[in-house]
C-alpha positions, 0 to 999 in steps of 0.5 A: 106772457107780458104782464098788464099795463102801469098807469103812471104820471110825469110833466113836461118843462112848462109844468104840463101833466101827462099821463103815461100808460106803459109795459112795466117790462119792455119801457125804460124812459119817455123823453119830451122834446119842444122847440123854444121861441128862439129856435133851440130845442128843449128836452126833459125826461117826462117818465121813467121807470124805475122797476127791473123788468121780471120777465119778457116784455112780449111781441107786442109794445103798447104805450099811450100818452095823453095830457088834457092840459095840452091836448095831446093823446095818442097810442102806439102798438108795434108787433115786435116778435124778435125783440128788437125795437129800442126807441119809437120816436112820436112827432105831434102837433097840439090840436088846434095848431099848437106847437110840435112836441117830439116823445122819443120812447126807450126800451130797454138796454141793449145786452151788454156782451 
């Protein structure tokens, strides 16, 4: 059986709190990803979980993300019974028009053979 949630905290290039809700097992990192005024794309690690997993993350990913600051706030939950998800990428727009963020979510390594 997968164990509870963690609640953590991380920040964004402009300095922006998020607070991440996430399965100690299964999340290996959250990345943030902004495109600049001049078009280029900005990407900064806003999490990452340092803890080993100690037992199987379970069939289901369960991941929230929210920052009051930029008023962005979504939860995910995917059924995944083989174990086979890595990465879950999110596109957002700031409520009221704002700039898009991307959240690209990593899961664990794959085994190495």
């Amino acid at each position: 059986m997968a164990r509870h949630n963690r609640v953590a905290k991380g920040s964004d290039q402009r300095g922006e709190t998020y607070e991440v809700s996430y399965q100690p097992d299964w999340l290996r990192l959250i990345k943030v990803t902004r495109t600049l005024e001049s078009g280029r794309q900005s990407t900064k690690t806003l999490f990452k979980n340092a803890a080993k997993a100690e037992q199987s993350p379970g069939h289901k990913i369960r991941t929230r993300v929210e920052s009051k600051e930029q008023r962005v706030e979504f939860e995910i939950e995917l059924d995944d019974p083989q174990g086979i998800v890595r990465r879950i990428i999110i596109e957002t727009v700031a409520t009221g028009g704002g700039e898009g963020l991307q959240f690209s979510i990593d899961g664990p390594q794959p085994k190495r053979r």
